[in-house]
C-alpha positions in Angstrom: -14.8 -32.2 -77.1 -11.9 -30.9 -77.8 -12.3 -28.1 -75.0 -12.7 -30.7 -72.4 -9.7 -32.7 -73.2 -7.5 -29.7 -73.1 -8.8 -28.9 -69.8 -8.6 -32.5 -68.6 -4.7 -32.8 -70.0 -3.9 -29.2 -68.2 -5.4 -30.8 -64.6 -3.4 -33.9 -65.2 -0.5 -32.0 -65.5 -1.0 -29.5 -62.2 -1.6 -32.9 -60.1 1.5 -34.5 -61.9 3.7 -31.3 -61.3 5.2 -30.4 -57.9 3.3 -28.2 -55.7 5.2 -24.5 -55.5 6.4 -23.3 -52.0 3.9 -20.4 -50.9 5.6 -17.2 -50.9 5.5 -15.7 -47.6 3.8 -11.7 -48.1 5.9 -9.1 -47.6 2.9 -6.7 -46.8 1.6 -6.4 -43.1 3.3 -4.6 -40.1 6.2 -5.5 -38.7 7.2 -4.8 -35.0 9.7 -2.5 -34.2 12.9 -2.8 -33.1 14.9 -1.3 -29.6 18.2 0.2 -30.5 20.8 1.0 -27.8 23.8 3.2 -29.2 26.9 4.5 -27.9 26.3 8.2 -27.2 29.6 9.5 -26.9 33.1 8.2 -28.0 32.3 4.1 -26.8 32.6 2.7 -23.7 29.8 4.1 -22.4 28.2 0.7 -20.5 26.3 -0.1 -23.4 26.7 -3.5 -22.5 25.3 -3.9 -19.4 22.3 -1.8 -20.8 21.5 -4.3 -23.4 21.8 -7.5 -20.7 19.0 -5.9 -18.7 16.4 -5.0 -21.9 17.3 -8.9 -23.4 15.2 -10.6 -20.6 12.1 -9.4 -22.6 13.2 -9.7 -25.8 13.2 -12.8 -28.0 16.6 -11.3 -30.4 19.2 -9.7 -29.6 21.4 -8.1 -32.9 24.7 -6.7 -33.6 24.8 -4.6 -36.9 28.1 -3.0 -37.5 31.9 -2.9 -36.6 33.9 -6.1 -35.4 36.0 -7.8 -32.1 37.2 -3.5 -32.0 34.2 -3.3 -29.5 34.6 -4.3 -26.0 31.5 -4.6 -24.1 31.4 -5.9 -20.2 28.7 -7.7 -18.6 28.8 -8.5 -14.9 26.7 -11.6 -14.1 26.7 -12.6 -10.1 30.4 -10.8 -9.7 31.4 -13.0 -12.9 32.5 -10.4 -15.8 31.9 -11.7 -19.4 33.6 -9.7 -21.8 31.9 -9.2 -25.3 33.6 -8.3 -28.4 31.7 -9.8 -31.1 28.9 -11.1 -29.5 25.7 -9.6 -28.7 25.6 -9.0 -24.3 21.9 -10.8 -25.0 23.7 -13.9 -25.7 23.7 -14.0 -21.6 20.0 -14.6 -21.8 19.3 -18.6 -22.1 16.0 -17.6 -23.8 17.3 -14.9 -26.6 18.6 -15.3 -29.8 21.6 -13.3 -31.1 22.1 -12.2 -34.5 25.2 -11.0 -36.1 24.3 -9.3 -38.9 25.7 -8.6 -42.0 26.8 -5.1 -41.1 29.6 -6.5 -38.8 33.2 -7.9 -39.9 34.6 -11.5 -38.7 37.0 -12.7 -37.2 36.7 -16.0 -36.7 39.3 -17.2 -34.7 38.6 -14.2 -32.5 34.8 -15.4 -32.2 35.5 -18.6 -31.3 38.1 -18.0 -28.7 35.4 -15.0 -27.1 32.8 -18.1 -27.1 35.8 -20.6 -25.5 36.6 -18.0 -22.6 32.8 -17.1 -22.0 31.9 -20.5 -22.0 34.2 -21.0 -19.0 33.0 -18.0 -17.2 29.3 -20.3 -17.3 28.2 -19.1 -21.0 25.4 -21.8 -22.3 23.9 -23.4 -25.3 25.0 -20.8 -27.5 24.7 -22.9 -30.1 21.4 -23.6 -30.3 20.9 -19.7 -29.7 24.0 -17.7 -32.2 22.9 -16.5 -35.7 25.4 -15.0 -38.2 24.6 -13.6 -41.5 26.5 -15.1 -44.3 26.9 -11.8 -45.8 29.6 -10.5 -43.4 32.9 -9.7 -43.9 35.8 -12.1 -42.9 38.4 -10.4 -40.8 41.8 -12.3 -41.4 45.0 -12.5 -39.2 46.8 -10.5 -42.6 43.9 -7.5 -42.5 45.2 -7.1 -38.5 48.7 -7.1 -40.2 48.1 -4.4 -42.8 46.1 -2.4 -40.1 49.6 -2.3 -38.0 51.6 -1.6 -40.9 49.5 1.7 -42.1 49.6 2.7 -39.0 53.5 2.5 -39.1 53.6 4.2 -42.3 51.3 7.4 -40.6 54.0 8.1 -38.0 53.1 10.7 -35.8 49.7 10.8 -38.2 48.8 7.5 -36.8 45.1 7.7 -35.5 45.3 4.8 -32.5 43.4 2.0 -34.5 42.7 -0.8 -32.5 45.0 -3.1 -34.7 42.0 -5.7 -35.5 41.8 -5.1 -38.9 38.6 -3.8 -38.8 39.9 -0.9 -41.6 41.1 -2.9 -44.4 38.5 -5.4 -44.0 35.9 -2.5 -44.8 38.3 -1.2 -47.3 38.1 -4.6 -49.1 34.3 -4.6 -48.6 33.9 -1.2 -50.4 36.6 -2.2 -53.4 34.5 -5.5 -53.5 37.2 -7.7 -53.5 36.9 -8.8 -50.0 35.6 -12.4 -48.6 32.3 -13.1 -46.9 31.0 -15.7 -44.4 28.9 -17.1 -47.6 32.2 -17.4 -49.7 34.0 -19.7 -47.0 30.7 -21.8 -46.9 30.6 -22.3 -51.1 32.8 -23.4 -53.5 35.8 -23.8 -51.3 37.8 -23.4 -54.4 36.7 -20.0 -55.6 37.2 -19.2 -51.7 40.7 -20.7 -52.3 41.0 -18.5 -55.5 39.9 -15.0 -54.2 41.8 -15.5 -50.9 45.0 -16.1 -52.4 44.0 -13.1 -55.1 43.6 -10.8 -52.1 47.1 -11.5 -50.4 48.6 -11.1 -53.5 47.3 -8.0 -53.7 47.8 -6.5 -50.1 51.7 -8.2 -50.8 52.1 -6.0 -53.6 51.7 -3.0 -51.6 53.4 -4.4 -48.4 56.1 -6.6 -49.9 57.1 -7.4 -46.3 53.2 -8.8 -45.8 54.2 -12.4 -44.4 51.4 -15.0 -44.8 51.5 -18.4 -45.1 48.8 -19.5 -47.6 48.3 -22.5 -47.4 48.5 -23.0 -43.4 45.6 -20.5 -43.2 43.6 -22.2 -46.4 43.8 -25.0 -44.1 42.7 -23.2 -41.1 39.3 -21.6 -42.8 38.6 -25.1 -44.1 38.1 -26.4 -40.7 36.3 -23.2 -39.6 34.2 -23.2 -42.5 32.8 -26.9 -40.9 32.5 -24.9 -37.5 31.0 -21.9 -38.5 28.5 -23.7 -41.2 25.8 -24.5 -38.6 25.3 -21.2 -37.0 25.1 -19.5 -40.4 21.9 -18.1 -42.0 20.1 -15.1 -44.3 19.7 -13.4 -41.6 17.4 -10.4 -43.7 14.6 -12.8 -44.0 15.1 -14.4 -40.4 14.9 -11.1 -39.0 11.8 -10.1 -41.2 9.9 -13.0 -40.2 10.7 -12.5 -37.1 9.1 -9.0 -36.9 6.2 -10.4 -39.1 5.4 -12.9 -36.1 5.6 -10.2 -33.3 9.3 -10.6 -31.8 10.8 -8.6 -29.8 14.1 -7.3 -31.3 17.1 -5.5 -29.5 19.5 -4.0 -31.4 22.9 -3.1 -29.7 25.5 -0.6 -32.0 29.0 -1.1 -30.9 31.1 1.8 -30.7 29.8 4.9 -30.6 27.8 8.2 -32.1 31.2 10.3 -31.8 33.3 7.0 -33.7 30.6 7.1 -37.2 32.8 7.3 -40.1 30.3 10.0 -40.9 29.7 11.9 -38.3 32.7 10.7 -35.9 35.6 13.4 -34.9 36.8 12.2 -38.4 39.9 10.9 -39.2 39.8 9.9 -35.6 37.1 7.2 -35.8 36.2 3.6 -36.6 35.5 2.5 -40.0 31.5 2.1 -39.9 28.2 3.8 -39.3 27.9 2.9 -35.8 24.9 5.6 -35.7 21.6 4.9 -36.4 22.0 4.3 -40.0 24.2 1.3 -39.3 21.3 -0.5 -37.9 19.1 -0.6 -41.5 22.4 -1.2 -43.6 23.6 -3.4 -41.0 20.7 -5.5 -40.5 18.4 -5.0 -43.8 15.8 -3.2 -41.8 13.5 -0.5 -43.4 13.7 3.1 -41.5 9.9 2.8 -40.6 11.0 -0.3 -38.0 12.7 1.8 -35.8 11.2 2.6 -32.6 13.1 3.1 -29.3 16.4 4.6 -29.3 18.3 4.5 -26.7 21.4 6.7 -26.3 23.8 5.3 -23.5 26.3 7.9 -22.2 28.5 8.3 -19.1 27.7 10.7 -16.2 31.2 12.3 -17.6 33.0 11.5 -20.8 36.1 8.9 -22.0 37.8 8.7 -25.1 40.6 5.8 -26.0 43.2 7.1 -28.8 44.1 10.1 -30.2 41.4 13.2 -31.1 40.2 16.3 -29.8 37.9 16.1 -26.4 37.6 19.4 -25.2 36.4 18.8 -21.7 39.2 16.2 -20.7 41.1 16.5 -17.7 44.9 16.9 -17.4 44.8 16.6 -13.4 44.5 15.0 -10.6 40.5 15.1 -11.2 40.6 13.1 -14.4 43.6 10.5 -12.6 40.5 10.4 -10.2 37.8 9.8 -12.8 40.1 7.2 -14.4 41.2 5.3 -11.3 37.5 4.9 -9.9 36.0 4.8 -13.1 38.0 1.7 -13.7 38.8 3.4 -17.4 41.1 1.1 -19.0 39.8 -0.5 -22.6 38.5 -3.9 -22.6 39.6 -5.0 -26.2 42.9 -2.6 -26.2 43.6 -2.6 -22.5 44.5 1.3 -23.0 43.9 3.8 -20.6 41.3 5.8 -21.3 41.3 10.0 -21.5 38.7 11.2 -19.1 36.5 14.4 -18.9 33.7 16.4 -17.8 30.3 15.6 -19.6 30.2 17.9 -23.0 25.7 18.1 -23.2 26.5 20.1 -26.8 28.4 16.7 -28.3 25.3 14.9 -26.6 23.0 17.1 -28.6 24.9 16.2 -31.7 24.6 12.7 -31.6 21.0 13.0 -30.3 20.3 14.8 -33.8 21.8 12.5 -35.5 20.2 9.2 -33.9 16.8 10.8 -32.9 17.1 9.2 -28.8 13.9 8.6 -27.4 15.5 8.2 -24.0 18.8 8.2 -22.1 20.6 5.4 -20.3 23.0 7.4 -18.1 26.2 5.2 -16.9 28.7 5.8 -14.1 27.2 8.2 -11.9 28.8 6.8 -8.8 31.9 7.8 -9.8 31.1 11.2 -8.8 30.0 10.6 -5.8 33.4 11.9 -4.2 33.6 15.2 -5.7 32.7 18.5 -3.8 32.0 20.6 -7.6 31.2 19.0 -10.6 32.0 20.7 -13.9 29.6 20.4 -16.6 29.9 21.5 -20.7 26.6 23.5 -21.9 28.3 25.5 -24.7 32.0 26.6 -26.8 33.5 29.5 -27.6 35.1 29.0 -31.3 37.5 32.2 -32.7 36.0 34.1 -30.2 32.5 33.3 -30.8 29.8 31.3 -28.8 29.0 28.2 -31.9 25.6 26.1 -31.5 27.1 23.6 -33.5 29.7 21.1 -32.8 32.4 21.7 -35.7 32.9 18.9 -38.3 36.9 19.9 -38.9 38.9 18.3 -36.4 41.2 20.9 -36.4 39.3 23.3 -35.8 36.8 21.1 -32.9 40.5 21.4 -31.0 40.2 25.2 -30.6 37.2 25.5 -29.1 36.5 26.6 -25.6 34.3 25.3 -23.5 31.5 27.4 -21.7 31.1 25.4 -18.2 28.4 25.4 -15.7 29.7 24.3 -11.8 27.3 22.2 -9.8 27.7 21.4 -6.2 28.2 17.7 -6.1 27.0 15.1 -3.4 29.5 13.8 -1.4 27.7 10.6 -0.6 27.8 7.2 -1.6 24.7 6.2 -4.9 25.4 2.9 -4.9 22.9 1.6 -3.1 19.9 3.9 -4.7 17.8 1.8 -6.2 14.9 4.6 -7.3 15.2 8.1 -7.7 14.5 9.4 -5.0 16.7 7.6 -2.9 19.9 9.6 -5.1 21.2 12.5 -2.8 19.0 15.7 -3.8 22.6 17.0 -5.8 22.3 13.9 -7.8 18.7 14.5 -8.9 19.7 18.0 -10.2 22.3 16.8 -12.2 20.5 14.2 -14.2 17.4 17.0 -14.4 20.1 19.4 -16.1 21.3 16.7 -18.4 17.1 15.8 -19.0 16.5 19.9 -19.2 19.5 20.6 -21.5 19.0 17.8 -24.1 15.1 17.8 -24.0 15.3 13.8 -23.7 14.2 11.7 -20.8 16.7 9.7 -18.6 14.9 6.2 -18.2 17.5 4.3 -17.2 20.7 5.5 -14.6 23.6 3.3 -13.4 25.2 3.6 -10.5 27.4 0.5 -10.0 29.1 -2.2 -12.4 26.4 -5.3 -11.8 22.9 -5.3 -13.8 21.3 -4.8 -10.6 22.9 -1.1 -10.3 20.6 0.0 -12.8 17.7 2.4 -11.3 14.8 2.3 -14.0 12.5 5.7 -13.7 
């Protein structure tokens, strides 16, 4: 008797208690995910790359740096510049993800949205997802940025002057402020803001920042920002769970990691491969394409060793044609023959499963085309691209010269309408690298891309 009222008083109390949420499994296979990196120093066209994948893909994702990338997109002779965004945010069916990886700034992201908008950007907000654990960027991080590079002198390693630097510095010394802080307690925000300009003040005593102005500021924002925000992890998981397609796109570039970067000379995150699981919260094993964008030559903005650029009237040609001026800093940018061993370094470092090669019209004027396939280092042939940036400045480079075509590519749409000189030079990039060239461009709008 007793038995069955026990059993009775337990039911009454499971049908008078709430019914617990299902937990969603976290077994199963997930899809995998497209990543397109930068496979040289940036600027590479990544951009443009990532607008033609998104029209079959349901996400597009940034994972790393901040509004120090610059990517172009040209739309019907309309250019959209990028900075934070995803390109994908282009495509009226795609999502775009910011993920936790990347840095903030939110005045920045809102006035890239305002200007895009105007160029014929739509319903972004129905389609813009940012994580609400990345990093705020603020107008005083840009301020310290300039100041320590004042304080390197002739040290100083050309920063873009976004604040991108500090704001990771804060990140790593954990006292910096995330999208989720400005969305909570707005008076522990409050707290740990003015905590952090304190802090920077004491080591810039000529830091100017008006505290309350800008409290004021991030309390509007926090209104504007508050509906795109989400946990983007699990988003992303079920995402993959249900099939999705997923685009990644790295800003920056291989030859910029803070790891594997010509290092001081680089950005302040993992913009390799690695950024995408740390940036996102993706596992390793959801991976699949990688995509390596490079130019048919090479560019770097700011200071560092490049040992194939061009002091002459060839790299004034490279530049002028190339159009190589830097769409966040507006800086001209060094240009150079393509170096295949740095290539081979970043492809061992982000495993490419194919190539994306940009720019290969703009050698369509030359008569002999210069190519890197090896250096000479203290008066030795290296395998190996050296990690000392010192010593990457003394090498020599081993060249190979190539007849070039002489002819216009801008109107190839296959192959096999390139000149036959043109062919040969992406088969000795292909041969060289042991990677396949899927993808080559040979003009600025998305339909300059010749798919093989």
């Amino acid at each position: 008797m007793s038995c069955t009222r026990n059993q009775q008083t337990n039911g009454e109390a499971n049908l008078a208690s709430p019914r617990k949420k299902q937990r969603t499994s976290i077994s199963g296979p997930l899809s995998k995910v497209t990543v397109v990196l930068g496979a040289q120093w940036g600027d590479e066209g990544k951009g443009k790359v990532v607008d033609v994948l998104a029209n079959n893909v349901d996400i597009v994702c940034r994972c790393q740096g901040g509004n120090n990338a610059g990517h172009t997109v040209v739309v019907d002779k309309t250019e959209f510049h990028f900075h934070l965004l995803p390109s994908g945010i282009i495509n009226p069916r795609c999502k775009s993800v910011i993920g936790n990886g990347v840095v903030i700034h939110l005045p920045g992201l809102f006035a890239e949205l305002e200007e895009n908008e105007e160029k014929g950007l739509k319903d972004w907000r129905d389609r813009l997802v940012i994580s609400d654990r990345a990093h705020l960027v603020f107008d005083f991080h840009q301020q310290v940025d300039g100041l320590q590079e004042q304080e390197k002198g002739n040290q100083s390693l050309g920063t873009t002057k976004r604040g991108i630097g500090p704001t990771y510095s804060c990140k790593a010394s954990r006292n910096g402020l995330r999208v989720g802080d400005l969305l909570g307690d707005f008076d522990k925000f409050e707290d740990k803001f003015k905590t952090l300009v304190e802090s920077y003040q004491r080591m810039f005593p000529n830091l100017q920042v008006d505290i309350k102005s800008e409290l004021e500021r991030y309390k509007e924002y926090s209104e504007r920002v508050r509906p795109l925000v989400k946990e983007t992890v699990h988003f992303l998981h079920m995402a993959l769970r249900e099939g999705k397609k997923v685009l990644v796109e790295g800003a920056n570039a291989a030859l910029l990691d803070i790891d594997f970067g010509t290092y001081p000379y680089v950005t302040s995150s993992n913009c390799s491969i690695g950024g995408v699981c740390t940036g996102l919260g993706l596992p390793p094993n959801t991976i699949g394409e990688v995509i390596g964008v490079c130019k048919a030559y090479t560019t770097r903005v700011g200071d560092g060793p490049f040992p194939t650029e061009l002091l002459d009237e060839t790299g004034d040609l490279l530049q002028n044609r190339g159009r190589e001026f830097g769409v966040t800093t507006k800086r001209r940018r060094r240009c150079g023959w393509l170096d295949l061993p740095l290539l081979r370094f970043t492809a061992l470092v982000n495993g490419y499963t194919a190539l994306c090669l940009t720019k290969l019209d703009i050698l369509d004027t030359l008569s002999k085309i210069k190519i890197c396939v090896g250096y000479h280092l203290n008066g030795e042939e290296i395998d190996y691209v050296p990690s000392n940036s010192v010593e990457f400045a003394k090498v020599e480079v081993i060249y190979e010269e190539m007849d070039g075509w002489k002819s216009s590519t801008e109107g190839a749409r296959s192959l096999d309408k390139l000149p036959p000189n043109a062919q040969k030079y992406v088969r000795k990039i292909e041969d060289y690298l042991g990677i396949p060239v899927k993808w080559i461009g040979v003009g600025a709008g998305r339909e300059s891309i010749i798919a093989l």
